[in-house]
C-alpha positions as CSV (number, residue, x, y, z in Angstrom):
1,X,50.6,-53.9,8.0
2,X,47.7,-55.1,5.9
3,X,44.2,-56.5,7.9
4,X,45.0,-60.0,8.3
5,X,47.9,-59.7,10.5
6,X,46.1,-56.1,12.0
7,X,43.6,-58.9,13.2
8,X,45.5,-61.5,14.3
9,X,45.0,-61.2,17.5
10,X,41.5,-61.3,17.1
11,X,40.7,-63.8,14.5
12,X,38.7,-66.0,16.3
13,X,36.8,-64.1,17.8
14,X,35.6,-61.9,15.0
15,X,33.9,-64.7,13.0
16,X,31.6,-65.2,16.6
17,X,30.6,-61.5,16.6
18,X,29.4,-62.0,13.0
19,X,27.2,-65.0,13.6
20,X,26.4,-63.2,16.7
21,X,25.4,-59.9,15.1
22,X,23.4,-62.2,12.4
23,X,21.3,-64.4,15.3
24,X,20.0,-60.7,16.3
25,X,18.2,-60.4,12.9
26,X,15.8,-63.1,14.5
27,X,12.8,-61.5,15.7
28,X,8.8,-62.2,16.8
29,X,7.5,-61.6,13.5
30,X,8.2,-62.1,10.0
31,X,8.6,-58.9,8.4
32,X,10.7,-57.7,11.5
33,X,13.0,-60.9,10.7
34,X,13.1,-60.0,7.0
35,X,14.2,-56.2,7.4
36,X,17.0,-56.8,10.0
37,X,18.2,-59.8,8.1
38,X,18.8,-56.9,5.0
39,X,20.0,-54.9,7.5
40,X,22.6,-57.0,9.1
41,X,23.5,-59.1,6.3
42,X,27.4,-59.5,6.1
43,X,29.0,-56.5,4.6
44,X,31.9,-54.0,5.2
45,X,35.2,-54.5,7.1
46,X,33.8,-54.5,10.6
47,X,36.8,-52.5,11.7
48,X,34.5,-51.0,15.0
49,X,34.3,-54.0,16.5
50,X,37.5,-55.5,15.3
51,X,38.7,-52.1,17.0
52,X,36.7,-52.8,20.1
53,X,38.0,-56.5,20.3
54,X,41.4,-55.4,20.5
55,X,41.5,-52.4,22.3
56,X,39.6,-54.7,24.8
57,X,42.6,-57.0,24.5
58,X,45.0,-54.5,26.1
59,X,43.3,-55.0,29.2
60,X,41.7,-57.6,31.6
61,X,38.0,-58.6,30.0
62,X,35.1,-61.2,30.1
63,X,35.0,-62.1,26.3
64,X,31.6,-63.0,26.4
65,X,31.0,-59.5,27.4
66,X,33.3,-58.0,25.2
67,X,31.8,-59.5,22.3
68,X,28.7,-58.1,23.2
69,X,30.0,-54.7,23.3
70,X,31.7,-55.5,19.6
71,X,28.5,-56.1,18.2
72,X,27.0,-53.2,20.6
73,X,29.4,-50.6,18.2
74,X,28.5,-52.3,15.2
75,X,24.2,-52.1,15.7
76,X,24.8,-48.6,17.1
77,X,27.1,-47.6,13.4
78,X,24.4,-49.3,11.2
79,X,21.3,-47.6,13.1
80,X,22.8,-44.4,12.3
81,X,23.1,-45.4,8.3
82,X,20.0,-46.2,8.3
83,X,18.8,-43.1,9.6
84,X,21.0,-41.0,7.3
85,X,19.7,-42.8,4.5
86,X,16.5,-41.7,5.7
87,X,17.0,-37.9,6.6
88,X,19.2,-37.9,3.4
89,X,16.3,-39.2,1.2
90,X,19.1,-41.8,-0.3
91,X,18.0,-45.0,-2.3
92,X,21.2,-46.7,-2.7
93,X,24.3,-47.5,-0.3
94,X,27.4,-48.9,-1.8
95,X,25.2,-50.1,-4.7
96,X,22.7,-51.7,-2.6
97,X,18.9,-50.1,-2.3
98,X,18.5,-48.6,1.3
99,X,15.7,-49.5,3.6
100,X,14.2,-46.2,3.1
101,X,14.0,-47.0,-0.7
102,X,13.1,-51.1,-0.5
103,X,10.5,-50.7,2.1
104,X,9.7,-46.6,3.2
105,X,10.9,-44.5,5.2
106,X,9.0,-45.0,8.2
107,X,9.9,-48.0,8.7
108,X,13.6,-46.9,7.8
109,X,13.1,-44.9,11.0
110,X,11.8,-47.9,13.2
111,X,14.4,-50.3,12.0
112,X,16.6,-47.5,13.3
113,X,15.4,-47.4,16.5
114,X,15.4,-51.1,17.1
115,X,18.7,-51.1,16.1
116,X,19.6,-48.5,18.7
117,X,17.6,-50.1,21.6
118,X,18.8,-53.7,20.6
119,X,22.8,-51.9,21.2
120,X,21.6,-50.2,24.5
121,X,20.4,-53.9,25.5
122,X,24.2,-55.3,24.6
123,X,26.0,-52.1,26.1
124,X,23.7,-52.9,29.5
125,X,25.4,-56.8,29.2
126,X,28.6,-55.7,30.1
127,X,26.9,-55.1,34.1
128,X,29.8,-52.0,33.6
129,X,28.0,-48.4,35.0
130,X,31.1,-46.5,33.1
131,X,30.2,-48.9,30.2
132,X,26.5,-47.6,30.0
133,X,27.2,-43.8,30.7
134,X,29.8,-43.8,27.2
135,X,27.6,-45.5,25.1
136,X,24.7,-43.1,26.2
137,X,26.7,-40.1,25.9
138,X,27.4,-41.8,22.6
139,X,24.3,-41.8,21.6
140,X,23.3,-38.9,22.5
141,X,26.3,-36.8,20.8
142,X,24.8,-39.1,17.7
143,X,21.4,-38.3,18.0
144,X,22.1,-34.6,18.3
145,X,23.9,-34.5,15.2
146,X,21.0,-36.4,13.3
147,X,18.7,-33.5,14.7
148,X,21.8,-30.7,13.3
149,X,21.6,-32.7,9.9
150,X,18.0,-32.7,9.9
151,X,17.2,-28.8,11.0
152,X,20.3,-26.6,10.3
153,X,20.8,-23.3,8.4
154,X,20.4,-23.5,4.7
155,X,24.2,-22.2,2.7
156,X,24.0,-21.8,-1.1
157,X,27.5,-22.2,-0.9
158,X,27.9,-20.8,-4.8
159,X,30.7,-17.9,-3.9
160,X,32.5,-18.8,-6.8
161,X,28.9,-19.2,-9.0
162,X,28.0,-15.8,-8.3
163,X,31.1,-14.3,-9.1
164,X,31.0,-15.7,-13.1
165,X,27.5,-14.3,-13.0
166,X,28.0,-10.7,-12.0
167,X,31.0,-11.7,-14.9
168,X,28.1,-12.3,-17.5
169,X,26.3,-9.3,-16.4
170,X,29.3,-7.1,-17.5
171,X,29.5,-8.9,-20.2
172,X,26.1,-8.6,-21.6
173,X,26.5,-5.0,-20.8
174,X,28.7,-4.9,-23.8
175,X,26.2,-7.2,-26.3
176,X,24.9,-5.4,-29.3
177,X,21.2,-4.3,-27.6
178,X,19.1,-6.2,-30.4
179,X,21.5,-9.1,-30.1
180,X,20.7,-9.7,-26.3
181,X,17.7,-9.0,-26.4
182,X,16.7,-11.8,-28.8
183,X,18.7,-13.9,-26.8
184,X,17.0,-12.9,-23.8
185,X,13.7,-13.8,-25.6
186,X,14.4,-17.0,-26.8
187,X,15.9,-18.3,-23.2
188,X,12.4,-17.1,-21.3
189,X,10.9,-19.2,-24.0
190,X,13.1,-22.2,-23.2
191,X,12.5,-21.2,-19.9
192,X,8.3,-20.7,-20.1
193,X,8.7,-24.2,-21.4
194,X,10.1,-25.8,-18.3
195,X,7.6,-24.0,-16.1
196,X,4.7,-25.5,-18.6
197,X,5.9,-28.8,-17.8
198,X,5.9,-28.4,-14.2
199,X,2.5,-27.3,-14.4
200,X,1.1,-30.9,-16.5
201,X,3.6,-33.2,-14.7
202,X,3.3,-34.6,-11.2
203,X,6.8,-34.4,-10.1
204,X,8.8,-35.0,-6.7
205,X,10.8,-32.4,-5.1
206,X,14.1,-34.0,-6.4
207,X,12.9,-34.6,-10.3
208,X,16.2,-32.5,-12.2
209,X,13.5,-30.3,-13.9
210,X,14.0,-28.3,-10.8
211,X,17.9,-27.7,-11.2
212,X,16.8,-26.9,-14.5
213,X,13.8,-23.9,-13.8
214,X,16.9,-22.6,-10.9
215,X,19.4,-22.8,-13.5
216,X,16.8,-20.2,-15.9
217,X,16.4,-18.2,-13.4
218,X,19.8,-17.6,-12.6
219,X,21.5,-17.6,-15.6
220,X,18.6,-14.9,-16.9
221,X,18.9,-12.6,-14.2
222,X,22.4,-10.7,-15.5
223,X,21.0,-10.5,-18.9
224,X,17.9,-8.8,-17.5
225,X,19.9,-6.6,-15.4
226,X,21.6,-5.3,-18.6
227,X,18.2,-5.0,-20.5
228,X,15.4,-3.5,-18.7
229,X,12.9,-3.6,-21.3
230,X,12.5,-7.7,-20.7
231,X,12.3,-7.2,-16.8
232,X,8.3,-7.1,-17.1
233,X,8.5,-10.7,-18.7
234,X,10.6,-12.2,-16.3
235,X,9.2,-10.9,-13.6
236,X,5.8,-12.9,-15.1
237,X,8.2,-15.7,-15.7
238,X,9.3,-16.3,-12.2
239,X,5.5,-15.4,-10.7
240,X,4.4,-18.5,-13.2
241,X,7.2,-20.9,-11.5
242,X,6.7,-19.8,-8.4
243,X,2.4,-20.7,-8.9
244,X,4.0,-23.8,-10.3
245,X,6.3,-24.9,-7.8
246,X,3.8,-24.2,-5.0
247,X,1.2,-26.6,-6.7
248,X,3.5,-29.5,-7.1
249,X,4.7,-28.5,-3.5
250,X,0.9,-29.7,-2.4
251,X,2.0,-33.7,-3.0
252,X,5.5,-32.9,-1.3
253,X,6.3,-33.8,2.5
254,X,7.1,-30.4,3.6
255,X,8.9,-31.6,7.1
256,X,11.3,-33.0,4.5
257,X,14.3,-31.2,4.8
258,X,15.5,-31.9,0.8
259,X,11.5,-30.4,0.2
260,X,12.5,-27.6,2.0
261,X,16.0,-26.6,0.1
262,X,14.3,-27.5,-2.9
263,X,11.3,-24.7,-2.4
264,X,13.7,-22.0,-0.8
265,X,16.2,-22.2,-4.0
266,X,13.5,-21.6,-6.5
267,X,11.1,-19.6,-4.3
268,X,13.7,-17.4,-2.8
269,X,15.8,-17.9,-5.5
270,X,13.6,-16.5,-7.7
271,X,12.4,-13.4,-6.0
272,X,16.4,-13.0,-5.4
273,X,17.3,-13.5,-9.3
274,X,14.3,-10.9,-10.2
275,X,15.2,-8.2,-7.5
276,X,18.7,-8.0,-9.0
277,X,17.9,-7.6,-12.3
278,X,15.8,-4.5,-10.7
279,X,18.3,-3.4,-8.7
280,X,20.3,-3.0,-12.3
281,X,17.3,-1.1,-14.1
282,X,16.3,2.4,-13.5
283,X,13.5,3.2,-11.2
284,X,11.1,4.1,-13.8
285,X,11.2,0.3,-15.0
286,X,11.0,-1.5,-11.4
287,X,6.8,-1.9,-11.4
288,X,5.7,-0.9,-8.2
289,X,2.6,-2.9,-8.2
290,X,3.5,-6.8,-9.5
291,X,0.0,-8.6,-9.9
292,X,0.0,-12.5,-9.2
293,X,-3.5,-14.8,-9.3
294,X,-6.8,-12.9,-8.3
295,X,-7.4,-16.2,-5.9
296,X,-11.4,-16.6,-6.4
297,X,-13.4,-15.6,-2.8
298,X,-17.0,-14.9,-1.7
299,X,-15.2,-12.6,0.8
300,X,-16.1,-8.9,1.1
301,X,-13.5,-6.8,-0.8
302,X,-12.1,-3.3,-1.1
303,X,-9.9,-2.1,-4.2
304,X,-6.7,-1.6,-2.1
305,X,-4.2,0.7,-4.3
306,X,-4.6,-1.1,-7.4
307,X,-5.5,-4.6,-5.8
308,X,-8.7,-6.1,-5.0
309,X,-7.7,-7.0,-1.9
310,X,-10.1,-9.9,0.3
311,X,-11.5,-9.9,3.8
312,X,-9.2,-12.7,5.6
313,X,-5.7,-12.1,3.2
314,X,-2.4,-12.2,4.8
315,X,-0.3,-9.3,4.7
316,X,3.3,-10.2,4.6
317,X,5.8,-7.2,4.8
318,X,8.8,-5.6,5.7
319,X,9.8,-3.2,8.2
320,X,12.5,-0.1,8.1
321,X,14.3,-1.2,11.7
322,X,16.9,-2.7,12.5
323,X,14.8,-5.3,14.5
324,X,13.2,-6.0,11.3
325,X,15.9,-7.2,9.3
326,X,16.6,-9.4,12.3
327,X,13.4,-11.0,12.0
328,X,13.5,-11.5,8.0
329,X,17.2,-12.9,8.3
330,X,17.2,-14.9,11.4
331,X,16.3,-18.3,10.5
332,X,17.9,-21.3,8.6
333,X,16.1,-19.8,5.4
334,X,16.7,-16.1,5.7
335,X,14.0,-14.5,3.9
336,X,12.6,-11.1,3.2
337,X,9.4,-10.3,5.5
338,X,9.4,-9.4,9.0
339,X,5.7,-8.7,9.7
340,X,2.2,-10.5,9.2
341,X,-0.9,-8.9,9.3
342,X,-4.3,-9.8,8.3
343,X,-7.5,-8.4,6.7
344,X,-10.7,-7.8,7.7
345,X,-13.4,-6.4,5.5
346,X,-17.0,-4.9,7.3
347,X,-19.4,-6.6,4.4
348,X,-21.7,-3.3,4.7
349,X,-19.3,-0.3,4.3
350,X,-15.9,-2.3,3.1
351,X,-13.9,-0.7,5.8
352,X,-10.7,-2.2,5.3
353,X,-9.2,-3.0,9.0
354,X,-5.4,-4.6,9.1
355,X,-4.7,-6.6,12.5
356,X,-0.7,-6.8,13.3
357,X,1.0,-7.3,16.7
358,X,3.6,-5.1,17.4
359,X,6.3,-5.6,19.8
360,X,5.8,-1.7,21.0
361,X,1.8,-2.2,22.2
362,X,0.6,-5.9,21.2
363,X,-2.4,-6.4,19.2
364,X,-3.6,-3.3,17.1
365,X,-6.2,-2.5,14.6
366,X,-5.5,-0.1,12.1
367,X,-7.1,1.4,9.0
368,X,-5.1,0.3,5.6
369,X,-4.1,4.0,5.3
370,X,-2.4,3.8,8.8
371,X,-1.0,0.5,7.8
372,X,0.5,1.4,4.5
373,X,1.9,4.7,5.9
374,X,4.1,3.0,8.6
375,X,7.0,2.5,6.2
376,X,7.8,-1.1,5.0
377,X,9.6,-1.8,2.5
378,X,7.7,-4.6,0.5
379,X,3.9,-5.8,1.1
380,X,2.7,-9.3,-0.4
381,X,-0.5,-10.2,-0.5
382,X,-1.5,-14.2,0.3
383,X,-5.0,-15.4,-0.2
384,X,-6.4,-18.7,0.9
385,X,-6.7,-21.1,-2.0
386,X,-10.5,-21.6,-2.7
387,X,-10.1,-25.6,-4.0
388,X,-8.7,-26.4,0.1
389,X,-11.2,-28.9,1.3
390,X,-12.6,-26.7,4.4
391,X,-12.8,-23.2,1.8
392,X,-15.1,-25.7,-0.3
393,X,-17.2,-26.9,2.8
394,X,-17.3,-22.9,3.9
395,X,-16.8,-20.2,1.3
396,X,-17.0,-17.7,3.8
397,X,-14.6,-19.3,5.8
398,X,-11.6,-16.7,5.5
399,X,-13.6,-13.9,6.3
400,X,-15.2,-15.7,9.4
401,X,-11.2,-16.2,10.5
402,X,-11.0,-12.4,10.1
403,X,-13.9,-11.4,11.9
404,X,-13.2,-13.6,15.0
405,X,-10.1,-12.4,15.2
406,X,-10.9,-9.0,14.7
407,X,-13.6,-9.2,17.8
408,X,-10.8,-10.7,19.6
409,X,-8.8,-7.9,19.2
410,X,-11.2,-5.0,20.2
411,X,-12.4,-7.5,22.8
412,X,-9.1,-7.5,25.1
413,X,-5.9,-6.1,25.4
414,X,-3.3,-8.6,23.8
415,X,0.2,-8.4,24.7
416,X,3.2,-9.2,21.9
417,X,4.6,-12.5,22.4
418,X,8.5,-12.2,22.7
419,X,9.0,-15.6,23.6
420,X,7.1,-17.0,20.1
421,X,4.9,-19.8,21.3
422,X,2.7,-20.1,18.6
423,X,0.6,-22.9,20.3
424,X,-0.4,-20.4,23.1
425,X,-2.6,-17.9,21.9
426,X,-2.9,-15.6,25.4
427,X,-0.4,-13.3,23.8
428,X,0.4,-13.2,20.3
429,X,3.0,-12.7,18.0
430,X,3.2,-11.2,14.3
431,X,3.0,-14.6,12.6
432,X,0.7,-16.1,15.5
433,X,-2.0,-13.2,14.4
434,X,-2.7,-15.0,10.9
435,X,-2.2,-19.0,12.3
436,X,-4.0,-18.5,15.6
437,X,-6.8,-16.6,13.5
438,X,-7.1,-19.6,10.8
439,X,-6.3,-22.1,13.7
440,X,-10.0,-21.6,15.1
441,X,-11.6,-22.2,11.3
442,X,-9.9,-25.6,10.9
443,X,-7.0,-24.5,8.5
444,X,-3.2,-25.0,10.2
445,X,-0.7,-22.5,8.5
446,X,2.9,-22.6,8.3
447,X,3.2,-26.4,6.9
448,X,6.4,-26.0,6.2
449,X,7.3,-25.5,10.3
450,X,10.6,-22.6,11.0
451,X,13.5,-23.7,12.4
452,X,16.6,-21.1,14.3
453,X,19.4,-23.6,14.6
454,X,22.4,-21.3,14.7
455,X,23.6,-21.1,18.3
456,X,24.5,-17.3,17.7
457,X,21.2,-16.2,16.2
458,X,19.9,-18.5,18.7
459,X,21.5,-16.3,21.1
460,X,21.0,-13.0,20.3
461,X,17.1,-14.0,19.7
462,X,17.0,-15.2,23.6
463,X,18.3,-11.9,24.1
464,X,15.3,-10.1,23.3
465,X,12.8,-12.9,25.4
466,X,12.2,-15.5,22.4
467,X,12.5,-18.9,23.8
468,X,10.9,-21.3,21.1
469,X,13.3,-21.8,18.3
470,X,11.0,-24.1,16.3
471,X,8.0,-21.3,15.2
472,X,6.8,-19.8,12.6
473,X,9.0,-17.1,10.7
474,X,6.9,-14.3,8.7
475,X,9.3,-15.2,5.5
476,X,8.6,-18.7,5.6
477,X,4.5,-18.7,4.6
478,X,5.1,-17.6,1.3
479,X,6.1,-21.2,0.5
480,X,2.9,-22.4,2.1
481,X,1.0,-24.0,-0.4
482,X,-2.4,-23.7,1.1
483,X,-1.7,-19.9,-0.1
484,X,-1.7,-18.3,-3.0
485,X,0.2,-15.1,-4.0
486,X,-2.3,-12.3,-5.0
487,X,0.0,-9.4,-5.3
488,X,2.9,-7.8,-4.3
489,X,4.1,-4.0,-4.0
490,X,7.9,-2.7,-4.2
491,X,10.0,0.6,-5.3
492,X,13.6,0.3,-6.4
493,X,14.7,2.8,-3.5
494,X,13.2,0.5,-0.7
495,X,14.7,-2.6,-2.5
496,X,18.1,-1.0,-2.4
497,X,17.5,-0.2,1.6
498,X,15.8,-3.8,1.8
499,X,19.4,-5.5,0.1
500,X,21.7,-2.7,2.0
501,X,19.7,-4.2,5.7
502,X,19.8,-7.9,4.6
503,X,23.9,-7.6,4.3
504,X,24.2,-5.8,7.3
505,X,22.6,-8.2,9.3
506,X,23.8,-10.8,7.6
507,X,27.7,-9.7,8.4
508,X,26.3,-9.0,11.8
509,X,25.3,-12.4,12.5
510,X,28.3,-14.0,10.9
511,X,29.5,-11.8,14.3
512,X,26.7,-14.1,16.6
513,X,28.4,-17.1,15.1
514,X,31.6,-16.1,16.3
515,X,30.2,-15.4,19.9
516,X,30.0,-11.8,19.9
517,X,27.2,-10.8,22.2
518,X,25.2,-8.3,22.3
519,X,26.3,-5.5,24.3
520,X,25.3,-2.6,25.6
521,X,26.1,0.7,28.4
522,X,25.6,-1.1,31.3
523,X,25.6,2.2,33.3
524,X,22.8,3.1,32.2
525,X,20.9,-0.1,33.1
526,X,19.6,1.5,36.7
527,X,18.0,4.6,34.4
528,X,15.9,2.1,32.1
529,X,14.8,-0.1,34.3
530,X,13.2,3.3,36.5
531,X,11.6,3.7,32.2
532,X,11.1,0.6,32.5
533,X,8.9,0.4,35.9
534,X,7.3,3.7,34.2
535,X,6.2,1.8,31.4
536,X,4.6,-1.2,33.6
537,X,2.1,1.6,34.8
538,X,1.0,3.4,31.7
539,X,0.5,-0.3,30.5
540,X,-1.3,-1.0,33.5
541,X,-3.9,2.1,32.3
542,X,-3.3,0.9,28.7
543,X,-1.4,3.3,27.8
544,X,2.3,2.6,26.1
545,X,5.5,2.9,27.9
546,X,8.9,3.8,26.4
547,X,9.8,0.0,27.0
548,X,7.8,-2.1,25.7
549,X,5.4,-4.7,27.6
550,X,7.0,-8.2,28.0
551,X,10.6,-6.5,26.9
552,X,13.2,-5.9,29.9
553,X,14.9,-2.9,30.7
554,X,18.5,-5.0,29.7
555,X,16.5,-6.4,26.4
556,X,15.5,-2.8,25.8
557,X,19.2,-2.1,25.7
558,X,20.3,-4.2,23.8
559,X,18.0,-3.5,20.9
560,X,18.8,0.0,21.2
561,X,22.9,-1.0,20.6
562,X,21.4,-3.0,17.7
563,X,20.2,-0.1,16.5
564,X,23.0,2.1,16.7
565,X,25.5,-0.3,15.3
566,X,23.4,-0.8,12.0
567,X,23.0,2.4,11.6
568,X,26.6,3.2,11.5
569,X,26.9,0.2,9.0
570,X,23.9,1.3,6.8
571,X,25.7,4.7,6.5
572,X,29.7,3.3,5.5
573,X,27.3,0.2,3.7
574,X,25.9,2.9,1.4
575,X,28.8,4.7,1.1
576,X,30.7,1.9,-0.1
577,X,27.9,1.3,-2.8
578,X,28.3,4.7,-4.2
579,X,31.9,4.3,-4.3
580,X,31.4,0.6,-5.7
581,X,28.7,2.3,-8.7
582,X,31.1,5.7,-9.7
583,X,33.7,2.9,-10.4
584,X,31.9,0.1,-12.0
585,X,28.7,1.4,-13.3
586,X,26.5,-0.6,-11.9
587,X,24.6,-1.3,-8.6
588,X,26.7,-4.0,-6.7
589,X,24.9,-7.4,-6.4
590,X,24.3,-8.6,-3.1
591,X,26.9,-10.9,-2.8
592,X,29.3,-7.8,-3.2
593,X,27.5,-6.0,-1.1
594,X,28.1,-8.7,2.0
595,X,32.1,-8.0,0.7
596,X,31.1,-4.2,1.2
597,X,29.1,-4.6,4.6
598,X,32.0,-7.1,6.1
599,X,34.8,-3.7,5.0
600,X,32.2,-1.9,6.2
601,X,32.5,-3.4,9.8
602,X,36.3,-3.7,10.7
């Protein structure tokens, strides 16, 4: 049946909802008028509220009300284009420019909103309380996919990509050495090119030079895995774009979710790309020590293991447990740190003091020795850029950060923060040490805010106490471009463990997303919460208990099953990888070790 007998029954009174829908575009001032008159100009099929027409049809109806509710569907349809087009960044719309492109997209976002209001106002006409409830349901069930859209977990969604490059890995395996490594040379050069021009150019987060720096990096990556001598020059390769990247990231909106793909594919991306060409060389070729920009500062400073390390740096790293990898992974950009910590330097002696919350006893001070020596598998070093406006107008200002928060930590006992409120500073957790501390000198960190969208994670995470899902994750201030990356220390055998945890907890999630709890010996639930009531008094004489304060005695238990079922996985996980390099000859990548970690479970 083609449309015009479809619509038969509803041809007169289609043409009124269109002049109808066109009379809204009428509004108290000018520009107003001139938007929704683009918005609503005649286009499309109408089919919702030819639909709504004749489903009305089928039963007993006012038409003046049931035109109203025609129209109603048909504002409420182009509200949420226009808000797509927004989120979406679009400029064009079945070859028209969008709103967000012809005027901006704020007022993409208002003409949005008027849009929905003015279909609340027409839903309301019909004087039908069923009528209302649908439509704001409706809305609702709209809105909350807007937010999904908007703030969900990133996918690379490559599986097929990274197959064909662990293919030209193996084959550059077989390349005549001096042949690939020419070859290699001559695409960092193309490459160092690119970078070069991101450096001169202003350029917005979606210029194709982008695609183009990824598309080095990965393409690189399984010739460098099959000649280590070039590692030490892409490693300064992807340092360089990852400076570069950051700077252009100053002019970016970084609520932007397209802002935010775009730095996690070349920032993460990059440090992916490197650490599998390390995985592929032999230890003695893996630099332990990678050094970045020596960020100018007036702030006092100690020679830390190679680094000339400033009072007021950030310290991201990575822990050994289990909980760990949890942190680094759980977020809708899993990344690689778990921990933040920050530095203060005494300006007489240069007594180098790290201050880290830690979900066992809160707020600590320790010496760098004691720091280092708790095992982590990576340490980065961020340093405040000296050209931000407020390091200008205070020099010192980093170090001040430090010091207050240093006082504040010798000053009172500060509990860890389970439930991650990082705009409530009365307990803290490992991020909040670094933003609260910078907070109170005029500098907001984490502009790039972190999102946990996935209802599994999600709930797991509430599992252990956290209750604020938008926070800030340790991973995520690396792309912060207020802060510039000093330094950064790794060994091939904790990268291996680093990769072998990431796919374990990886798989282990994939398990969260399927609804899998978290379980644990209920049994033996009576017994810790008696360790638990134990540890409420040794904290309440400031000692440390054997749960830790804030944590119950079920969250306890579950943390400990958490434990225990990685650790069986890490041991078949590695197993599987020594099986994987006698037969291939090479370190599995880390998409086949997610294959290995997901046999490794069943």
């Amino acid at each position: 049946m083609d449309k015009p007998a479809l619509f038969q029954p509803i041809q007169e009174d289609l043409p009124e909802v269109e002049r109808f829908i066109q009379s809204l575009a009428r509004a108290d001032t000018p520009w107003l008028t001139e938007l929704l008159t683009y918005v609503l100009r005649p286009a499309g099929k109408r089919l919702r509220p030819a639909l709504t027409l004749m489903v009305g049809k089928f039963y007993n109806y006012d038409r003046r009300r049931l035109l109203n509710m025609a129209a109603a569907v048909e504002l409420l349809h182009t509200a949420t284009l226009v808000h797509d087009d927004t989120i979406d960044e679009a400029e064009i719309r079945r070859g028209i420019s969008t709103v967000n492109a012809r005027w901006d997209g704020s007022m993409a976002v208002l003409a949005g909103d008027y849009l929905f209001a003015q279909s609340a106002v027409l839903a309301a006409s019909t004087e039908s309380m069923r009528v209302v409830q649908l439509f704001a349901r409706t809305l609702m069930t709209i809105v909350n996919g807007e937010m999904q859209q908007q703030k969900s977990a990133f996918a690379w969604n490559q599986g097929e990509r990274w197959k064909a490059l662990e293919a030209s890995f193996v084959a550059a395996r077989a390349e005549e050495p001096g042949h690939l490594r020419q070859a290699v040379r001559t695409a960092l050069e193309e490459g160092e090119a690119r970078v070069a021009r991101v450096r001169r150019e202003t350029l917005p987060a979606a210029d194709p030079l982008f695609d183009q720096v990824e598309e080095d990096l990965l393409t690189l990556a399984p010739r460098i895995g099959a000649c280590p001598e070039e590692l030490p020059s892409f490693l300064a390769f992807a340092n360089a774009m990852r400076e570069a990247v950051k700077e252009q990231s100053l002019h970016w909106d970084m609520t932007a979710a397209a802002t935010r793909a775009r730095l996690y594919r070349l920032l993460y991306g990059g440090r992916a790309a490197v650490e599998e060409a390390m995985l592929q060389a032999p230890p003695s070729a893996v630099p332990a020590l990678s050094l970045c920009r020596d960020e100018p500062s007036q702030a006092p400073s100690a020679n830390v293991h190679g680094v000339r390390v400033r009072s007021g740096d950030i310290l991201l790293s990575r822990g050994a447990a289990p909980i760990s990898a949890l942190i680094a992974r759980g977020s809708d950009f899993p990344g690689n740190f778990s921990h933040v910590a920050l530095v203060h330097i005494d300006a007489a002696t240069s007594n180098v003091s790290v201050i880290e919350a830690h979900i066992e006893k809160g707020v600590a001070v320790s010496t760098i020795d004691d720091y280092l020596g708790d095992k982590k598998l990576r340490v980065m070093v961020l340093r405040a850029r000296a050209d931000l406006p407020q390091m200008v107008a205070r020099p010192m200002l980093a170090h001040e950060a430090a010091s207050a928060e240093l006082a504040d930590a010798r000053g009172r006992h500060i509990a860890y923060d389970f439930a991650m409120d990082f705009g409530d500073h009365s307990r803290l957790f490992c991020s909040e040490v670094a933003s609260a501390a910078y907070e109170r000198v005029g500098v907001t960190l984490w502009m790039g805010i972190s999102t946990i969208s996935s209802p599994g994670l999600g709930s797991w995470l509430s599992a252990f106490g956290v209750e604020h899902f938008v926070t800030q994750e340790p991973s995520d201030l690396e792309y912060d471009p207020q802060l510039r990356v000093v330094a950064e220390w790794r060994d091939a055998e904790a990268l291996l463990l680093d990769h072998v945890d990431n796919a374990i907890t990886d798989v282990l999630l994939e398990g969260a997303e399927r609804g899998e709890a978290l379980e644990y010996a209920r049994l033996t639930l009576p017994f810790t919460r008696i360790a638990k009531a134990y540890s409420v008094g040794m904290n309440l004489f400031g000692g440390i208990g054997p749960i830790p304060e804030g944590m119950s005695a079920s969250a306890a238990l579950k943390s400990e099953s958490l434990r225990k079922r990685h650790e069986a996985l890490r041991g078949r996980l590695l197993e599987g990888i020594a099986v994987s390099r006698a037969k291939r000859g090479y370190t599995p990548p880390y998409w086949e070790m997610l294959r290995l970690a997901r046999e490794a479970r069943e």
